[in-house]
C-alpha positions as a printed NumPy array, in Angstrom:
array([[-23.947,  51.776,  35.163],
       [-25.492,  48.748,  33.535],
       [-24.819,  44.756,  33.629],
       [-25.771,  41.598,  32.625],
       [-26.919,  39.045,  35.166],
       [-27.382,  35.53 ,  33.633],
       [-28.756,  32.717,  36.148],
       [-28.365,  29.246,  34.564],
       [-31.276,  27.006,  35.758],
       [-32.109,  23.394,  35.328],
       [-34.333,  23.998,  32.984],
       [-34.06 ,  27.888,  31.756],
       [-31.162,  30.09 ,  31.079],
       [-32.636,  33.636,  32.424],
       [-30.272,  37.073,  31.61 ],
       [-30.71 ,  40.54 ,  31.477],
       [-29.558,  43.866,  31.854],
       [-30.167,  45.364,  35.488],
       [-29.348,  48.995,  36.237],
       [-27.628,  50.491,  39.309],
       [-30.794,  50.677,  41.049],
       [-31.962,  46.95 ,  40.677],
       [-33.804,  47.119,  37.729],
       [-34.151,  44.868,  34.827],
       [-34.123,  47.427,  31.371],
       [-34.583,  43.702,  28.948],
       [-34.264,  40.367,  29.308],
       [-33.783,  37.048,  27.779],
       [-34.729,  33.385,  28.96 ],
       [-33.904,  29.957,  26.589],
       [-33.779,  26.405,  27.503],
       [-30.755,  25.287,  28.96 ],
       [-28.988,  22.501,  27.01 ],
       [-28.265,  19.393,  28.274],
       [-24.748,  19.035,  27.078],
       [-21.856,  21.391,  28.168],
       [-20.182,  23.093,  25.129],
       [-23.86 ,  23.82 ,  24.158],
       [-24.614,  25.421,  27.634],
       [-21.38 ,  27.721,  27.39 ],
       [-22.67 ,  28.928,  23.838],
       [-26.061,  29.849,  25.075],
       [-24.676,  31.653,  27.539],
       [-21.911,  33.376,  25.683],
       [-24.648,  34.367,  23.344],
       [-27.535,  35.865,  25.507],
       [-24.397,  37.793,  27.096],
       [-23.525,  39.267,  23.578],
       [-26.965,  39.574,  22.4  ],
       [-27.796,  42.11 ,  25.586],
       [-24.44 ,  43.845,  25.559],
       [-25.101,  44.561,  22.288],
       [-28.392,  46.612,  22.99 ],
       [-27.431,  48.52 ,  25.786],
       [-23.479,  50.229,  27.411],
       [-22.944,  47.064,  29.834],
       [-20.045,  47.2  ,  32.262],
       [-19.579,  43.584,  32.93 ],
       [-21.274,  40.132,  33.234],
       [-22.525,  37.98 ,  36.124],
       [-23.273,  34.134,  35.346],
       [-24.771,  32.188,  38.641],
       [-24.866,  28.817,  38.061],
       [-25.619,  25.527,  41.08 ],
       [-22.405,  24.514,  42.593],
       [-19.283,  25.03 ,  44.75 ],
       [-17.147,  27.937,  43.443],
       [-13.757,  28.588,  44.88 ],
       [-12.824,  31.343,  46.714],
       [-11.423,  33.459,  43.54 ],
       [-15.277,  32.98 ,  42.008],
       [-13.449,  31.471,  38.536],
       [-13.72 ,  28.395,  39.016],
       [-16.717,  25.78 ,  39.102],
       [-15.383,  22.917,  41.185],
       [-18.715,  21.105,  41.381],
       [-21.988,  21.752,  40.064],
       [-24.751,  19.405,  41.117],
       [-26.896,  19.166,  37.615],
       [-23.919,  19.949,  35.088],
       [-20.924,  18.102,  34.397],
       [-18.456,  20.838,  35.494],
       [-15.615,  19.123,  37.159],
       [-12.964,  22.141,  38.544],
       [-14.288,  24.589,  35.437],
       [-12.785,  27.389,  34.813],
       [-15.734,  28.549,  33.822],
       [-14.686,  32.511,  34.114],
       [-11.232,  32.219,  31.764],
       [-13.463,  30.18 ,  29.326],
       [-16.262,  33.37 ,  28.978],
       [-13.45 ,  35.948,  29.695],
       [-11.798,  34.829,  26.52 ],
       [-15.32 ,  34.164,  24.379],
       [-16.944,  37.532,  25.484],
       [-13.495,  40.058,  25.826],
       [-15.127,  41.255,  28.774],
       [-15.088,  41.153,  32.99 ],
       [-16.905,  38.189,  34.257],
       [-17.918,  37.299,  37.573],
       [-18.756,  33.997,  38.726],
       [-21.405,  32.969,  41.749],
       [-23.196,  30.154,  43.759],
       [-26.494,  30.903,  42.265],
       [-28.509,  30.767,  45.865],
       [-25.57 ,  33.427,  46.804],
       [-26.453,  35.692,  43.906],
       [-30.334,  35.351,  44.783],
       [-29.618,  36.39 ,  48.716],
       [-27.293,  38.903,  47.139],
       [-29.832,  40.416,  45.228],
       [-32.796,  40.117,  48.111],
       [-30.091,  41.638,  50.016],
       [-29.729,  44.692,  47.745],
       [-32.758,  45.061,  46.477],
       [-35.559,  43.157,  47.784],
       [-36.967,  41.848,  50.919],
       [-33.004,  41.995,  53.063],
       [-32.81 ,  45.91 ,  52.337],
       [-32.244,  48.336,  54.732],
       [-31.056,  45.179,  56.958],
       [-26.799,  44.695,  57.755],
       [-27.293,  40.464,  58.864],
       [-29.292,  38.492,  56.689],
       [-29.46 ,  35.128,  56.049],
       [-32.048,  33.699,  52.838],
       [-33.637,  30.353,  52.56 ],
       [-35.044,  28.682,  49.29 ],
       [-37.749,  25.699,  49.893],
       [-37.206,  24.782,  46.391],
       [-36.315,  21.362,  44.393],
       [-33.749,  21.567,  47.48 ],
       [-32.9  ,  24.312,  49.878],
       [-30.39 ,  26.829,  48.87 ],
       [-28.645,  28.879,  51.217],
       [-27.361,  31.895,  51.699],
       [-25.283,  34.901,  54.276],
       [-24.811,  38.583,  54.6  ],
       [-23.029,  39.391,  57.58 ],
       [-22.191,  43.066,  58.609],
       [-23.019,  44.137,  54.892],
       [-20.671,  41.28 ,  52.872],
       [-21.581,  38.357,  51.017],
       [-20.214,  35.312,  53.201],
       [-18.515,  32.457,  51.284],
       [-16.094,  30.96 ,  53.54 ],
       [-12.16 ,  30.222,  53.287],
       [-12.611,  28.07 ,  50.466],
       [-15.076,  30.295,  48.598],
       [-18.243,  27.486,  49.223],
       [-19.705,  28.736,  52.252],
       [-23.596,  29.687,  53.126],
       [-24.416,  25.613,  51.962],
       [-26.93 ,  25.708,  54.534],
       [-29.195,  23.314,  52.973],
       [-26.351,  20.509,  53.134],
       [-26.145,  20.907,  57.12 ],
       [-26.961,  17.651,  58.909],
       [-30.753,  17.975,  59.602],
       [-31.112,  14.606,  61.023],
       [-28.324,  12.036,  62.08 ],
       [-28.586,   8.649,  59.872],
       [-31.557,  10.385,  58.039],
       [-32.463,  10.276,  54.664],
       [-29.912,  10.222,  51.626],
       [-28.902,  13.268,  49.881],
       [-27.966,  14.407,  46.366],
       [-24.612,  15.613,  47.82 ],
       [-23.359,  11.87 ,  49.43 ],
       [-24.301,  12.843,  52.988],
       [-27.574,  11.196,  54.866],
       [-30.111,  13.578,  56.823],
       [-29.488,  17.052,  54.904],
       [-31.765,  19.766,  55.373],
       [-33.048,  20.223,  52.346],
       [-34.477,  16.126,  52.106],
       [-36.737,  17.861,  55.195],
       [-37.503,  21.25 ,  54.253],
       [-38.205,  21.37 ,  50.146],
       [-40.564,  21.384,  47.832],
       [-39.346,  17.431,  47.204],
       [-39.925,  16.92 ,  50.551],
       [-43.479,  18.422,  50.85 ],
       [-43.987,  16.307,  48.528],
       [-42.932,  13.089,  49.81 ],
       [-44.871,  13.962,  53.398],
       [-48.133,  14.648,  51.076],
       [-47.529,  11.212,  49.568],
       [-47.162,   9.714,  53.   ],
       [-50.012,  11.553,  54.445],
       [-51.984,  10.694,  51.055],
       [-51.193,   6.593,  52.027],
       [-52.55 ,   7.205,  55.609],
       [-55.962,   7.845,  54.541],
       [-58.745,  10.312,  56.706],
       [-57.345,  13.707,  56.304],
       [-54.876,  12.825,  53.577],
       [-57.88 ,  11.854,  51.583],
       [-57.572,  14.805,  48.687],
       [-54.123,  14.276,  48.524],
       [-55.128,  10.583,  48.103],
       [-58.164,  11.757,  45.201],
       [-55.174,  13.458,  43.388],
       [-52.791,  10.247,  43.886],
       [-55.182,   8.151,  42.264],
       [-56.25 ,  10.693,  39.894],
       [-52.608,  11.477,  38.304],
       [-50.449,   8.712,  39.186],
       [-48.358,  11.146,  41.418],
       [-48.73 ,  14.077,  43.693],
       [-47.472,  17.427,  41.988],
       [-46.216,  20.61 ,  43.965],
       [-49.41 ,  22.471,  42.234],
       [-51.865,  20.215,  43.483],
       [-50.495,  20.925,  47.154],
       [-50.293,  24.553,  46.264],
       [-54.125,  24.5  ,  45.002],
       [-54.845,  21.966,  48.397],
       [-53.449,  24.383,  50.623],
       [-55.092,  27.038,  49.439],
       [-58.296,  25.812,  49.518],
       [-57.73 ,  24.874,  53.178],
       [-57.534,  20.891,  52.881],
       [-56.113,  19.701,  56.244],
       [-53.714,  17.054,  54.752],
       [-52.194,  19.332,  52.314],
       [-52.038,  22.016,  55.132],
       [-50.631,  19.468,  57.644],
       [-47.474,  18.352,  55.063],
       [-46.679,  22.025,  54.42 ],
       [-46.661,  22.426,  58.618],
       [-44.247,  19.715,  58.602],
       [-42.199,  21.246,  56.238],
       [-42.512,  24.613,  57.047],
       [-41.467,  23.244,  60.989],
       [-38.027,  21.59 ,  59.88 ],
       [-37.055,  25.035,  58.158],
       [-37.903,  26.734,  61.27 ],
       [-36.06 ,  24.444,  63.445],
       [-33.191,  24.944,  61.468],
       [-33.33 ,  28.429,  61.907],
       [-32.867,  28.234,  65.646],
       [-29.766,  26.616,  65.127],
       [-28.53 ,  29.309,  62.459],
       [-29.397,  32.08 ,  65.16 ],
       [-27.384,  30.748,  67.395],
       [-24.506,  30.464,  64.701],
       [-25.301,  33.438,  62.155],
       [-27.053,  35.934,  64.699],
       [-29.449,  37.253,  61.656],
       [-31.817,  40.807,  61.668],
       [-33.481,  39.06 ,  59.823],
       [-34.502,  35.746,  57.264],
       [-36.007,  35.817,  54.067],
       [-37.585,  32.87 ,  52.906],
       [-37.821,  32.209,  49.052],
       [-38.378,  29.507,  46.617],
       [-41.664,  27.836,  45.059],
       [-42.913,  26.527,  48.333],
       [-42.404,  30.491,  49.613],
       [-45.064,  31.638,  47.081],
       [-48.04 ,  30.162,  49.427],
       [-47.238,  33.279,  51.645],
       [-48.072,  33.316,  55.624],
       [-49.049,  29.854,  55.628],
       [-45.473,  29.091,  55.079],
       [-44.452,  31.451,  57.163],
       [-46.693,  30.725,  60.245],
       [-45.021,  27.327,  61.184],
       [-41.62 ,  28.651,  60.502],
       [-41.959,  31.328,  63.015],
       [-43.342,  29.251,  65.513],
       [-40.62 ,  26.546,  65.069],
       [-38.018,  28.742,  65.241],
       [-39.314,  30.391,  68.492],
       [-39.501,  26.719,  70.041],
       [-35.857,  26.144,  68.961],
       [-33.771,  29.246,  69.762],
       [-30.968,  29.033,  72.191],
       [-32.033,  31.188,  74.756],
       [-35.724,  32.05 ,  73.67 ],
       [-37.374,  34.409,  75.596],
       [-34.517,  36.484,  76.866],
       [-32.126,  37.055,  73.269],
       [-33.839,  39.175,  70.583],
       [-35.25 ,  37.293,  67.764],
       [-34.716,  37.596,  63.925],
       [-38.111,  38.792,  61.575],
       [-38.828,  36.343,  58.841],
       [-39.743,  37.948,  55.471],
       [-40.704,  36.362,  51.819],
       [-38.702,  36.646,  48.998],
       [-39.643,  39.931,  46.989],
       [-37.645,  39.335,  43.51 ],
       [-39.036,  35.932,  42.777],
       [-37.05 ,  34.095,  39.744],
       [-35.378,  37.807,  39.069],
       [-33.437,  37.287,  42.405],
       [-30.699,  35.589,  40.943],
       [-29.894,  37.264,  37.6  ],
       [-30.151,  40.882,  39.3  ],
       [-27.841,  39.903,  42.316],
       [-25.615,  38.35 ,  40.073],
       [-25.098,  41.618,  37.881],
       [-24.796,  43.894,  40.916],
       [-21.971,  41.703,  42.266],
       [-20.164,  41.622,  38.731],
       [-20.893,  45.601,  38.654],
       [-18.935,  45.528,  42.076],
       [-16.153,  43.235,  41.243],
       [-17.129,  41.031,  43.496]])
């Protein structure tokens, strides 16, 4: 049985058609327009262009955003101006074919989950240090999403009382503490500070701005100011953790997303932050932390498996 998964980025529109099995038999990726009706049409024709190459059973579209509970409706989408979209009837109708709509960090758990570094496992919950952090929960084998349809947000829980405004209205979110935004505003800061923020400082001057490569390319080489904003990073997300142990009671967390790619050195702090924080540390069992195995294929392959399932 074959679908077609189609993630809609910021940036890039990535579909293809994924097997029963997880894997991806061809694939497509365009730009994503900036206006609406012009995003729908991409969409609606990357779906027809696959489909029309291969026996597809039904399509999965992830997209940013709150869905409601009967995954057909967009009521909120961060970067997009869907308003309460009914974004399933409008592709229904277009592509005279099932659709299934989902929270795009639910489709990449999902497909970890399935398929990647969550497999074998019954509790997971996934974690993407990207622009933001996206969120996602598998609990006794089902993908959770709440009584309303938007849960697993866990990028959006309160981090830090009064802290630092978010893109979603609230003050002190996760994600303005544990993302690749935020890496970068703690390399800035240690940059300003001078002695071991000095390379980050070199690159300041250099560029006009601190980029998430130059970190990457810092860390790797072992600077101590790029390696010290990562720990801080890396620390919040672990922190967090604690607190979703005591909630969520995961086997296990996989941690995805740009900032992910550095590997152990991500996962290091993490691990030791989330040992510090855990209700009852030392005497409750404690979750493994894993890296993302899909990378940017997370999304578009969990996506089709769910829309294979009806779900």
């Amino acid at each position: 049985m074959l679908n077609v998964g189609i993630d809609i980025g910021g940036t890039k529109i990535a579909g293809g058609v994924v097997d029963a099995a997880g894997g991806i038999l061809d694939k497509r990726r365009v730009d994503t327009p900036v206006e609406v009706p012009a995003l729908v049409d991409a969409v609606v024709a990357m779906a027809e262009e696959l489909r029309s190459r291969h026996d597809v059973t039904a399509i999965g579209v992830a997209a940013a955003g709150f869905i409601d509970r009967d995954r057909s409706t967009v009521i909120h989408a961060p970067n997009i101006a869907w308003r309460n979209e009914p974004l399933r009837a409008v592709l229904e109708s277009r592509l005279q074919a099932p659709v299934s709509i989902e929270n795009d960090a639910n489709a990449a758990g999902w497909g970890e989950f399935r398929f990647g570094a969550g497999r074998g496992r019954s509790h997971m919950v996934m974690l993407t240090m990207g622009t933001g952090v996206g969120g996602a929960v598998v609990s006794d084998g089902a993908l959770y999403r709440g009584g309303f349809g938007s849960g697993g947000e866990l990028g959006h829980v309160r981090f830090l009382r009064d802290g630092l405004l978010c893109g979603c209205g609230q003050k002190g979110c996760l994600e303005q503490y544990a993302s690749g935004r935020a890496l970068q505003r703690e390399a800035a800061e240690i940059a300003a500070r001078g002695g071991i923020g000095q390379a980050l400082a070199d690159v300041r001057d250099a560029d006009g701005t601190i980029h998430g490569t130059d970190i990457s390319r810092l860390v790797q080489a072992g600077d101590p100011g790029a390696l010290e904003a990562l720990r801080r990073v890396a620390s919040a997300l672990g922190e967090a953790c604690g607190g979703f142990q005591a909630v969520l009671d995961p086997e296990v967390f996989v941690i995805g997303g740009g900032v992910a790619q550095l590997g152990d050195v991500v996962l290091e702090p993490v691990r030791a932050a989330y040992a510090a924080s855990l209700p009852g540390g030392g005497d409750r069992p404690m979750a493994e932390f894993a890296l993302a195995r899909l990378g940017n294929d997370a999304g578009l392959i969990g996506v089709a498996d769910l829309a294979g399932r009806g779900r």
